[in-house]
N, C-alpha and C positions, 0 to 999 in steps of 0.2 A: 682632228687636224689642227695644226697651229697656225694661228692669226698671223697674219705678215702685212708690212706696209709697201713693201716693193716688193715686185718679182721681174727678177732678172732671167733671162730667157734666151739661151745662149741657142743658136743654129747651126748647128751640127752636119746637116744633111742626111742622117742616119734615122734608122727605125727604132733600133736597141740599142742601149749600153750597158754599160759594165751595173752590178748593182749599186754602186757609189760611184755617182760623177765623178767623181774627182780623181779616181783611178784609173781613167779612157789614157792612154797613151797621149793624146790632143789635153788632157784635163788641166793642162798646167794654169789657164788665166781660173778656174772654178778653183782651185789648189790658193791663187792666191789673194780670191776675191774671199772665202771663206779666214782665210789667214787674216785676214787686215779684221772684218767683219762679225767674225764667227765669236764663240764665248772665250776670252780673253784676249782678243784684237785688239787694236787701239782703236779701232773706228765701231767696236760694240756697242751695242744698246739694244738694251732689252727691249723698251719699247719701241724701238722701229724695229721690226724684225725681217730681212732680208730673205727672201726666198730662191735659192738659185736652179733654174733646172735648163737641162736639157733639148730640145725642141727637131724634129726631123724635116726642121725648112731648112733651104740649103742657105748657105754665108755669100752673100756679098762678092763676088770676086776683085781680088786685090791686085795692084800693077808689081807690089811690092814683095808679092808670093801669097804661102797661105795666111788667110786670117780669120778670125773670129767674125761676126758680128750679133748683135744681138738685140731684143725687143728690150723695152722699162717697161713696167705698166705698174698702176696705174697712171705712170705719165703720158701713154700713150706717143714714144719716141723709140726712133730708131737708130741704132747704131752700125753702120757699116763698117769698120773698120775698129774692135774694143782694141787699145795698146795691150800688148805683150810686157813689157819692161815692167818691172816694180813701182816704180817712181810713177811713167807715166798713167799704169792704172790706178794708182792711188789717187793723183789728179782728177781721172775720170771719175772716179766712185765721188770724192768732196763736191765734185762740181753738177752730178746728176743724180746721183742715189742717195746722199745723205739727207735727213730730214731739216723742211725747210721753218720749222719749229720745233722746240724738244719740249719732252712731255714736262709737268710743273715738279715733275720729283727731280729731276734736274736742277734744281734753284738753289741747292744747296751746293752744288758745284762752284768753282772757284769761273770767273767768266773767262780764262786760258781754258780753264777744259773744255765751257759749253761750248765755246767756239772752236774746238777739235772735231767736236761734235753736230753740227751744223753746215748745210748746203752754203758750197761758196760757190755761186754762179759766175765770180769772174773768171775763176779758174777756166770758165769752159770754152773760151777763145785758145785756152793753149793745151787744150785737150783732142777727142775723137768730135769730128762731123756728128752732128746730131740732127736729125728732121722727124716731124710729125709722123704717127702711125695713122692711115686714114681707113685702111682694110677694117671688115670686121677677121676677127679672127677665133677658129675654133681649135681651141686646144683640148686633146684630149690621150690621158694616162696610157701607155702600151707600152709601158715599161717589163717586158716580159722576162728579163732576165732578176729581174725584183722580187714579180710576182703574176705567174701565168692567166691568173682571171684579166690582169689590163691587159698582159699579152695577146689573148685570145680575142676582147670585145672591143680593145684597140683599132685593129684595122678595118673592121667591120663596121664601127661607129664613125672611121675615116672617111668611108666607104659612099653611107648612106646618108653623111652629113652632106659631101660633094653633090650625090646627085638630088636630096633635095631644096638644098641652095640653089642647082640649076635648074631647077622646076619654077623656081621664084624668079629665073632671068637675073639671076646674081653670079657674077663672071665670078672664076674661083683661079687663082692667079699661084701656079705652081714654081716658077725661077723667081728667082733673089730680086730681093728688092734694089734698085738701081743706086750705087754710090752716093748718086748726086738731087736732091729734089725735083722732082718731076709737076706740071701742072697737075693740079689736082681736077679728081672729076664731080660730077654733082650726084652719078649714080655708085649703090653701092658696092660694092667687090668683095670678098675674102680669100682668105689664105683659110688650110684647114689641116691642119699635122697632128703628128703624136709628140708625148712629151716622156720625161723620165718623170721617175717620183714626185706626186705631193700628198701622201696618205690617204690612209683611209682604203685600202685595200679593201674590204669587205664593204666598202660602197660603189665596189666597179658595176659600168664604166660612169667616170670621174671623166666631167668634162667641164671645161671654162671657156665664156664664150666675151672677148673683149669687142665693147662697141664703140667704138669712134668717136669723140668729139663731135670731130665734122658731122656728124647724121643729126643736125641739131632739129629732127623736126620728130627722133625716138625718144621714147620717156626715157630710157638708159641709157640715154647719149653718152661716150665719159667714164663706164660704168663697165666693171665686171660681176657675171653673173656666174654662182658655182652651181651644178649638178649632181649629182649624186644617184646610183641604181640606175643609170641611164641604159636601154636597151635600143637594136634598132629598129623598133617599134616604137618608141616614143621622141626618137626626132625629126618625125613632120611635124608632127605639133608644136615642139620647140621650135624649129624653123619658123613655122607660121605666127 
């Protein structure tokens, strides 16, 4: 599987898609996040490697019609509402997904470029709402139209991750995350869906399990954790 520094996690509300995101009828903000980002974008780089996938939590509802929304991680932030327009998702991507250091092979760059290349956080007042993700969240491959072993152990790792969260007295929060900041709470929650592609097919089921800043009393606090040959016989124990 390849190393990435972000993963951008678009909410869909679906189970399946097409075998290339970027080819859903809906694909067009994946079509131009991969365009700016992808290998010969302007906003490339090797070493921050952007991960874009799919996710079967539902979007945010918009007053404005339909819209995207979507998870960052590792920055543990959410987006309710990613811009459509070219311009403004380019704004979006400099102002939250670009890296907020570039690597030292960068140094021979002229500092116009580094700085093309580099997080502009002023940008993000004239960008999409952004707030904190405090859910733990279980994401896990069921991308069956890819590849039938995530297809098959997908839903069942869905399944069995829900009820044993709820064994744990961990509320599992199925409707969209709310537009606007909400108080936060002190126990923990999750969310638990299927995603499209992130390799490694022969190590289904592929599961990642994002944990929260906020749970600052978990050694992983902050932190994602990958799986691999995951069965539904091994996540209670995971759970636990």
């Amino acid at each position: 599987m390849p190393t990435y520094a972000e993963q951008i996690l678009i909410s869909t509300g679906r189970d399946d898609w097409s075998s290339k995101i970027e080819d859903e009828p809906e694909g067009a903000v994946v079509r131009e996040i991969k365009k700016l980002m992808g290998r010969g974008g302007k906003m490339s780089d090797p070493y921050h490697n952007v991960m874009i996938t799919n996710s079967s939590f539902a979007p945010t509802p918009s007053d404005s019609g339909p819209a995207s929304s979507a998870f960052l991680f590792p920055s543990f932030q959410y987006v309710p509402e990613v811009p459509t327009s070219p311009a403004e998702l380019e704004s979006f991507l400099r102002a939250s997904v670009l890296p907020q250091k570039l690597h030292t092979a960068h140094s021979v760059l002229s500092p116009d470029l580094q700085q093309n290349l580099l997080r502009q956080p002023d940008l993000q007042s004239h960008s999409s709402t952004v707030h904190p993700v405090e859910d733990i969240l279980v994401l896990i491959c069921g991308h069956g139209s890819r590849d039938s072993r995530c297809g098959t152990l997908g839903p069942l790792l869905r399944d069995e991750f829900s009820d044993q969260l709820a064994t744990q007295s961990i509320p599992i929060f199925d409707s969209a995350p709310p537009a606007s900041l909400t108080d936060s709470t002190t126990s923990p929650s999750a969310r638990v869906g299927l995603i499209s592609h992130i390799g490694g097919h022969k190590f289904a089921g592929n599961v990642i399990i994002y944990i929260p800043p906020s749970m600052k009393g978990h050694a992983l606090a902050g932190k994602g954790i990958w799986y691999g040959r995951v069965g539904p016989e091994n996540v209670e124990g995971i759970v636990r």
